[in-house]
C-alpha positions as CSV (number, residue, x, y, z in Angstrom):
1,X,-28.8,10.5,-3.4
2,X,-28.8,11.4,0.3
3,X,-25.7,12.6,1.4
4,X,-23.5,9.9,2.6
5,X,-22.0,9.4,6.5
6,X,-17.7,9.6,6.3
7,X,-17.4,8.1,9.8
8,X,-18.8,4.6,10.7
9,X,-17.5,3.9,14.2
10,X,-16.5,6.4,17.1
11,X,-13.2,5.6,16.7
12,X,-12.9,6.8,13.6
13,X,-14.2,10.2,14.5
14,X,-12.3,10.9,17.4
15,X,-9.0,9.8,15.6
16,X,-9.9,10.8,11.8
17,X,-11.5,13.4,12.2
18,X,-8.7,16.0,12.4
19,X,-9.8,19.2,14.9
20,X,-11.2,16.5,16.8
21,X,-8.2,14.7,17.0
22,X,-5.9,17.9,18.1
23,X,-8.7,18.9,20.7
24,X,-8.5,15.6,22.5
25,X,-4.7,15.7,22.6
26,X,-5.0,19.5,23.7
27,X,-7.2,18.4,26.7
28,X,-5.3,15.2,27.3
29,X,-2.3,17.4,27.6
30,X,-3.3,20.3,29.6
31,X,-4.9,17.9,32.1
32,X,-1.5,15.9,32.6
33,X,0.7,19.8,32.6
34,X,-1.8,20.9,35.7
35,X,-2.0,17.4,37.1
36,X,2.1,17.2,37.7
37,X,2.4,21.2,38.7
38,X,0.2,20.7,41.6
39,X,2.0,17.5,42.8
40,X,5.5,19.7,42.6
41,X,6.5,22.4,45.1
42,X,5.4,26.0,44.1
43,X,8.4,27.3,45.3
44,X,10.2,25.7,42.6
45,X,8.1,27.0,39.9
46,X,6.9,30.9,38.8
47,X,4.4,31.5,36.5
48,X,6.8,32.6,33.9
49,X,8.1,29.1,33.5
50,X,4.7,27.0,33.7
51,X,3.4,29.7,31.0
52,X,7.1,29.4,28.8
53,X,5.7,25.8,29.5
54,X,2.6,25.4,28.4
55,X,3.7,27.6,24.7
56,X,6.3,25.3,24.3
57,X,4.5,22.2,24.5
58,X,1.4,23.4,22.9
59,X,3.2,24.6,19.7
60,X,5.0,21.8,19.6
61,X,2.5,19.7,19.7
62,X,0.0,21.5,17.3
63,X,3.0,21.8,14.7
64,X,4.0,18.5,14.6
65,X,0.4,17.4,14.1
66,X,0.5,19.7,11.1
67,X,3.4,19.0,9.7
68,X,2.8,14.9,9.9
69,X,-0.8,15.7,8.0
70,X,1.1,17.8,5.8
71,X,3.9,15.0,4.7
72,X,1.1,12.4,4.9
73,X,-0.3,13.7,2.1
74,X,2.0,12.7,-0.3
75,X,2.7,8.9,-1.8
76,X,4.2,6.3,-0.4
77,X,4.2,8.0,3.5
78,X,3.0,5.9,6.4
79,X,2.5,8.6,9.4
80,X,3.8,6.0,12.1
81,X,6.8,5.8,10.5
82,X,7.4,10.2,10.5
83,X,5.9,10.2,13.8
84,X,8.2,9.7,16.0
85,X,10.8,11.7,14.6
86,X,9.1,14.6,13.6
87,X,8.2,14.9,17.2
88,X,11.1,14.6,18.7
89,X,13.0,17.0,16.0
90,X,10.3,19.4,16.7
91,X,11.0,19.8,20.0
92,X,14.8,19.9,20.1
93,X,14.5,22.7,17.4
94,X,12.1,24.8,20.3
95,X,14.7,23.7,23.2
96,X,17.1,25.1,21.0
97,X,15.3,28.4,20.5
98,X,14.4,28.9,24.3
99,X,18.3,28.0,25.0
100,X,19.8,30.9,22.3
101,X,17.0,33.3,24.1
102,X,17.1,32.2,27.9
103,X,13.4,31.3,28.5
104,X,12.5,30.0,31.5
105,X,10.6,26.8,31.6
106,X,10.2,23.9,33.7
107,X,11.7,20.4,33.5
108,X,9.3,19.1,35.1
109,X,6.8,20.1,33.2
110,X,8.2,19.6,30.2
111,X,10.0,16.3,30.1
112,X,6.9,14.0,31.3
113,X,4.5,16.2,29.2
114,X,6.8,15.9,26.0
115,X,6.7,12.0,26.5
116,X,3.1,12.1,26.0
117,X,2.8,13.9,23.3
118,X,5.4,11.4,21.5
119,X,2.9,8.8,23.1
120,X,-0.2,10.4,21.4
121,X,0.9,10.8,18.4
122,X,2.1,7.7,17.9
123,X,-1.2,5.7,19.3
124,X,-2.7,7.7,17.2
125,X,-0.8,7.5,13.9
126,X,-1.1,3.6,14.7
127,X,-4.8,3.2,14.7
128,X,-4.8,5.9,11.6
129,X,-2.9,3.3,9.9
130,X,-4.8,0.6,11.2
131,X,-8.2,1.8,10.1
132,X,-8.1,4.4,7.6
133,X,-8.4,2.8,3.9
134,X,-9.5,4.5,1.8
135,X,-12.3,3.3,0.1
136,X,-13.3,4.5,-3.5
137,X,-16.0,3.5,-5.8
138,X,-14.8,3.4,-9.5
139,X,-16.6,4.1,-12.5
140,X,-16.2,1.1,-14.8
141,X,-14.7,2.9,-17.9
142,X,-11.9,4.1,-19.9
143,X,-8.4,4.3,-17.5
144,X,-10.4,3.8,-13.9
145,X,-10.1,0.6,-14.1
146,X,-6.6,0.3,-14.1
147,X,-6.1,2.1,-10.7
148,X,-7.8,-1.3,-8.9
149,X,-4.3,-2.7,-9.6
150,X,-2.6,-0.4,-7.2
151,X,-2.4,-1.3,-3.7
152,X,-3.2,0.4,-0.3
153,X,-6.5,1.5,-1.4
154,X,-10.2,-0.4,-1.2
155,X,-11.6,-0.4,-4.2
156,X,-15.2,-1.0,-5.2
157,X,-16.1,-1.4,-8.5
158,X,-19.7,-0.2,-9.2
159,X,-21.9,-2.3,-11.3
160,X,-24.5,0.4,-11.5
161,X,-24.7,4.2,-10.7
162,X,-26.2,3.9,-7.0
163,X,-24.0,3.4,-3.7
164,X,-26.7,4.1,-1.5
165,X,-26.2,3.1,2.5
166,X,-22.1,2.7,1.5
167,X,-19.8,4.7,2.7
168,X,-16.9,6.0,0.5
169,X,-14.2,8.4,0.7
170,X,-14.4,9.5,-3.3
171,X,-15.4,8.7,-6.6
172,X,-13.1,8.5,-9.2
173,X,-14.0,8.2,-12.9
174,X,-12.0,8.5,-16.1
175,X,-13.3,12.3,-17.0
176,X,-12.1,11.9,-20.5
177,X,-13.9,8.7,-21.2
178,X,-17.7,9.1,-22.6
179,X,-20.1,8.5,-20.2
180,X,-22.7,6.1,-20.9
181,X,-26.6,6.4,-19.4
182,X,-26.8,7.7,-15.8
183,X,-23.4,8.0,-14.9
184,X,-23.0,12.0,-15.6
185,X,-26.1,12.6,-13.8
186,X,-24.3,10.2,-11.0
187,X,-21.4,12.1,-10.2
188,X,-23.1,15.1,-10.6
189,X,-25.2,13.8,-7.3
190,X,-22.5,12.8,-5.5
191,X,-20.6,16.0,-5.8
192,X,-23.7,17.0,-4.7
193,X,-24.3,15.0,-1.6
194,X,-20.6,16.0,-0.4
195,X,-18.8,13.1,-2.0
196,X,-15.5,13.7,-3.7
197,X,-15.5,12.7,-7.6
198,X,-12.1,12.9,-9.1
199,X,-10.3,12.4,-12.2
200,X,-8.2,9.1,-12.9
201,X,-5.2,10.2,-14.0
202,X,-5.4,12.9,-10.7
203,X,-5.7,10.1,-8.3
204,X,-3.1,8.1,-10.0
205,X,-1.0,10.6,-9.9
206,X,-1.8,11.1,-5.9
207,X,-0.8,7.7,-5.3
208,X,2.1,7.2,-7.2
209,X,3.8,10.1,-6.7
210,X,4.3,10.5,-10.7
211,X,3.0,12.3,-13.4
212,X,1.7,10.2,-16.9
213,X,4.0,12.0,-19.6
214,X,1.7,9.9,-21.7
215,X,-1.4,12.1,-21.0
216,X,0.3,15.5,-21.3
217,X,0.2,18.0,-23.4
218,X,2.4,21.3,-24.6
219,X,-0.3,23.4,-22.1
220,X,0.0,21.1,-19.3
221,X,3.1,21.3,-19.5
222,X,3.8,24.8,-19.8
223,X,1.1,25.2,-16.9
224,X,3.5,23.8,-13.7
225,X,6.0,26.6,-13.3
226,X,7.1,26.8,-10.2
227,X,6.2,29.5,-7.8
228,X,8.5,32.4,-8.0
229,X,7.9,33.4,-4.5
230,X,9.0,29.5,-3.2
231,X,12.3,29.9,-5.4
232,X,13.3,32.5,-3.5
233,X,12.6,31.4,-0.6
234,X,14.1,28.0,-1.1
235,X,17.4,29.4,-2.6
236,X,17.6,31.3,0.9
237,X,17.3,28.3,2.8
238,X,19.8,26.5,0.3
239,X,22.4,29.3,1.6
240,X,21.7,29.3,5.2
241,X,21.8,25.4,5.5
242,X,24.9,24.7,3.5
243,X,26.6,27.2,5.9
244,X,25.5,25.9,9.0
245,X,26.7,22.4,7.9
246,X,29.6,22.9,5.8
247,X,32.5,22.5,9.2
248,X,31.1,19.0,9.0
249,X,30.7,18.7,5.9
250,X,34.0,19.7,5.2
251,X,35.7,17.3,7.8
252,X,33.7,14.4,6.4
253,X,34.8,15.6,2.7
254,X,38.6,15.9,3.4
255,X,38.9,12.5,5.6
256,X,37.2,10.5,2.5
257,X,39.4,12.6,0.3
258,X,42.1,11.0,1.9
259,X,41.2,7.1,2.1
260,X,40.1,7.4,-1.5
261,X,43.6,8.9,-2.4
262,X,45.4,5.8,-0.1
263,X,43.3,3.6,-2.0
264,X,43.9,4.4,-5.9
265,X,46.3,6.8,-7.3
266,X,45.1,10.3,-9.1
267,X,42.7,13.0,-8.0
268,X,40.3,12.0,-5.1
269,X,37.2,14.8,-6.6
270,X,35.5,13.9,-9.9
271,X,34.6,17.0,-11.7
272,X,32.2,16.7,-14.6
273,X,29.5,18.6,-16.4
274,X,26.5,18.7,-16.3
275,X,22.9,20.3,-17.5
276,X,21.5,22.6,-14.8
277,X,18.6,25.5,-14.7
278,X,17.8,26.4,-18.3
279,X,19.4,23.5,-20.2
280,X,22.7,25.3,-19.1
281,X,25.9,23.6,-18.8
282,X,27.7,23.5,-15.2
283,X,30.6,21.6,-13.5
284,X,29.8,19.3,-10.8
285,X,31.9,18.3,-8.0
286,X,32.1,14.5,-6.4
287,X,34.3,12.5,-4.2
288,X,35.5,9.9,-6.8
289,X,34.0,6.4,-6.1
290,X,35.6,4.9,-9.3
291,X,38.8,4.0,-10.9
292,X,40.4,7.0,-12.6
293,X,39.9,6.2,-16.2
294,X,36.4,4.9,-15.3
295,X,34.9,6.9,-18.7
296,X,37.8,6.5,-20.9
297,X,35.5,4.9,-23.6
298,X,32.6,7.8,-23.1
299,X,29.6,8.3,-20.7
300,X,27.5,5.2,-20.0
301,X,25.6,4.6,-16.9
302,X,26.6,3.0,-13.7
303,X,25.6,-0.6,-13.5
304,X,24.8,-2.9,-10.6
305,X,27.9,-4.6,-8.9
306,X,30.0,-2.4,-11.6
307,X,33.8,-3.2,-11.7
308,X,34.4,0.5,-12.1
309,X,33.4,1.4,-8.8
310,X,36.1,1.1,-5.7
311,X,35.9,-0.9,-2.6
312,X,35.4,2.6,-0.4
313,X,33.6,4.4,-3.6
314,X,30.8,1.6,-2.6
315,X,30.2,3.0,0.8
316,X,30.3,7.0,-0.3
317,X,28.2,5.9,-3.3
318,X,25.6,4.0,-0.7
319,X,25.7,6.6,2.3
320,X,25.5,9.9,-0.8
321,X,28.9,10.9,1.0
322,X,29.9,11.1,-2.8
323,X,28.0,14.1,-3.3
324,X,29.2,16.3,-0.4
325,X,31.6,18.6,-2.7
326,X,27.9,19.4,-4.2
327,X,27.3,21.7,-1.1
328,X,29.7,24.4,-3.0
329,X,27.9,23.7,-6.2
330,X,24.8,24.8,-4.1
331,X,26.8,28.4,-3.1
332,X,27.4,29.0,-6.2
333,X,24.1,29.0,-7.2
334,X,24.0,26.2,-9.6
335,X,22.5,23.6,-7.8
336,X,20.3,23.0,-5.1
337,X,19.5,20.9,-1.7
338,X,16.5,18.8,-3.3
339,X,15.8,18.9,-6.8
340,X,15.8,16.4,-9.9
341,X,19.2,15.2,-10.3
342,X,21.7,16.9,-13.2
343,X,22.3,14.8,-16.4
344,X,25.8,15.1,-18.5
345,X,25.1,16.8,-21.6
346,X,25.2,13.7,-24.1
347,X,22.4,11.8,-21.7
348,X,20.3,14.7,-21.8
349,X,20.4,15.1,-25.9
350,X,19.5,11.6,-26.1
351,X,16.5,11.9,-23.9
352,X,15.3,14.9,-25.1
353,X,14.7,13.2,-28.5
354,X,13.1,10.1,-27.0
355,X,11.4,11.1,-24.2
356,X,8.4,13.6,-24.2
357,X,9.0,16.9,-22.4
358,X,12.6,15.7,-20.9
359,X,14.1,18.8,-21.5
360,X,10.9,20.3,-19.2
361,X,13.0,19.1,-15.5
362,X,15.5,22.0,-15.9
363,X,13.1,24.4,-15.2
364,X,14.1,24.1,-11.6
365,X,17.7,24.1,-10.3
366,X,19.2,20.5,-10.8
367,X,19.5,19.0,-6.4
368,X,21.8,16.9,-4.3
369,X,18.7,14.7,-3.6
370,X,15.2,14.5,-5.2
371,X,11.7,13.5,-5.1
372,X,13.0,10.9,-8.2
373,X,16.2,9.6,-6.4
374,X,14.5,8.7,-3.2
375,X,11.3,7.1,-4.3
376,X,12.8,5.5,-7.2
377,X,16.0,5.2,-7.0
378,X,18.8,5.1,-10.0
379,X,17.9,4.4,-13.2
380,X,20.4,3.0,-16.0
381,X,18.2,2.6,-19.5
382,X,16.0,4.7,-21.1
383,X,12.9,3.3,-19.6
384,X,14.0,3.6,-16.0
385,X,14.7,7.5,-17.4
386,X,11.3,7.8,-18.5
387,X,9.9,6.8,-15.2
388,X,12.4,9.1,-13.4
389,X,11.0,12.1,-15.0
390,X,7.5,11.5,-14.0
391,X,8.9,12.0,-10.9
392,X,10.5,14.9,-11.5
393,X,7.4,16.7,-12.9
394,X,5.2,15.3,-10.2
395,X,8.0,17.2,-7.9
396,X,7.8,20.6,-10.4
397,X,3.9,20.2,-9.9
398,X,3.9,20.4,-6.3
399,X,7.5,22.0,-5.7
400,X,6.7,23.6,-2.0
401,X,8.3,23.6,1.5
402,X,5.8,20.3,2.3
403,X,7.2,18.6,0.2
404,X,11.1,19.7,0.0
405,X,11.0,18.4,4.0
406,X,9.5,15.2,2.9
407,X,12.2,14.2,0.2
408,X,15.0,15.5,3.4
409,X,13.7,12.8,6.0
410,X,13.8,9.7,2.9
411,X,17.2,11.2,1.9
412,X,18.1,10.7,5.6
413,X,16.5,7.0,5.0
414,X,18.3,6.2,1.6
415,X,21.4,7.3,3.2
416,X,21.1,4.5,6.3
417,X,19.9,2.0,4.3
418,X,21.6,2.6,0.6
419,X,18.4,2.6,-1.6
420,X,18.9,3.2,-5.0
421,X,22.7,3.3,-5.1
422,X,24.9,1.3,-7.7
């Protein structure tokens, strides 16, 4: 098998190809910078500011366009809809840095520049979206087949082991399925030729965003600890953000303490327990969103248009204003930012004897938001459950900083819009 040509059209190499990509926008922008500064009076510039200039727009730029590869990555993100904001956030993060350390720069330079950047990126997250399917050839056996139900992807079932003068992005075959006639000789040429081959339950689990617990197993399992050196780091960043939020958090938190106490008598927190890191038992803090003896008769789960819930417990439980008191949970070490969400105790010793590996999400610390909550949403039966935690192991499989920023800009989305909530 010869090996196989990724890009059909010029357009798709300029704007697929990635270092392509970032030199264009590079040239584009340096041209533009130069163009203005010579149209502008020297006087008002000095080549401290053009230089402070041309940093500042260049790392922006070259940052953004990593960190929108980066997020694109995972399931279920469309770049066009990131772009924009990750730009913009970017850059107000570096004017905030070259405002705490007086830099000089140029307005100038910087305002019309900055527009096209956001103007780039977006074109060019736009015809990304427009023209890059992928397109994968599947192996007609065993669980490979099911994939060609998912959408979003072009898929091409192949009637025999050749895909000569085709181009495709990958290969995917059900590894664990037995091969029958030339087929293992025909991924063996396309890995070859420089064509991915991959693993079914790998590229499901790419696309959806979950992990099987069907097609797990005790070593699997015990193989997606979490990076010690990322646990740190994240608990850090737990700390430094809660503090740097927690005025507003706190003014928000007392001002709905109050309308929830006008509107129904008794205690406007909730405190209950729940299971945290290690299967350990914690107390968790809430704005109450329902009627005081709203568990009288036992924990049971929170059901759609329940009567237990308040008039104003439906807007904190739709904006997630509920779980501001959570922010002290997070000091205290028990919780954190993003993370699987934290079960009461006589959930959790149900699950753990109907569901595979349940007991497996507290090997992280329990979050205010998470990878489930947010692609998902809330589940109330056992099933929902089961789907929840293959989310939560797809998050303990590739717990990272990537991906903690990803689940932040949905939980900023599911808090505008009210996905999930009951």
């Amino acid at each position: 098998m010869n090996k196989l040509n990724r890009y059909d059209k010029w357009y798709e190499l300029i704007f697929l190809t990635k270092w392509f990509r970032l030199l264009v926008g590079v040239v584009c922008l340096v041209a533009v910078m130069f163009s203005i500064k010579s149209t502008l009076h020297q006087e008002f510039l000095t080549k401290e500011s053009v230089r402070n200039s041309v940093v500042f727009l260049l790392f922006g730029y070259l940052f953004s366009d990593v960190l929108i590869s980066r997020l694109s990555k995972f399931p279920g993100v469309v770049s066009v809809s990131y772009t924009v904001p990750v730009v913009l956030i970017i850059y107000f993060l570096l004017f905030g840095v070259f405002f705490l350390y007086r830099f000089e720069y140029s307005r100038s330079l910087i305002i019309p520049s900055m527009f096209l950047i956001v103007f780039y990126s977006f074109a060019v997250s736009l015809i990304i979206r427009r023209y890059k399917v992928l397109k994968i050839a599947v192996v007609p056996y065993g669980d490979a087949l099911r994939l060609t139900d998912l959408h979003g992807v072009s898929w091409r079932l192949l009637k025999k082991p050749s895909i000569d003068n085709v181009r495709y992005d990958a290969v995917v075959a059900d590894f664990n399925h037995p091969m029958v006639g030339e087929w293992e000789k025909f991924l063996s040429d396309c890995a070859l030729s420089g064509l991915i081959t991959i693993n079914s339950l790998q590229l499901y689990e790419s696309l959806e965003g979950r992990v099987k617990i069907g097609h797990l197993s005790e070593g699997q399992v015990g193989s997606l600890n979490p990076p010690e050196l990322y646990v740190l780091f994240k608990r850090i960043i737990d700390v430094v953000a809660v503090l740097l939020v927690f005025p507003i958090v706190l003014l928000v938190t007392l001002i709905s303490a109050v309308i929830i106490r006008l509107e129904s008598p008794g205690n406007p927190f909730f405190v209950q327990k729940r299971v945290g890191l290690g299967g350990n038992e914690f107390k968790i803090f809430k704005l109450r969103s329902m009627c005081i003896d709203s568990e009288v008769d036992g924990a049971k789960f929170a059901a759609s248009g329940d009567m237990r819930v308040t008039k104003f417990g439906k807007f904190i439980r739709k904006t997630r204003i509920d779980e501001l008191p959570q922010f002290l949970n997070v000091l205290k070490g028990e919780m954190s930012l993003i993370g699987p969400r934290p079960e009461q105790k006589a959930f959790v010793s149900e699950f753990e004897k109907s569901i595979p590996f349940y007991n497996y999400r507290h090997v992280v610390r329990p979050g205010i938001s998470g990878w489930a909550q947010v692609t998902h949403g809330y589940a109330a039966s056992e099933d929902e459950t089961r789907e929840k935690l293959e989310h939560d192991l797809y998050y303990i499989k590739h717990f990272s900083l990537w991906l903690d920023i990803l689940i932040v800009f949905k939980t900023i989305h599911t808090m505008l819009t009210g996905f999930g909530a009951r």
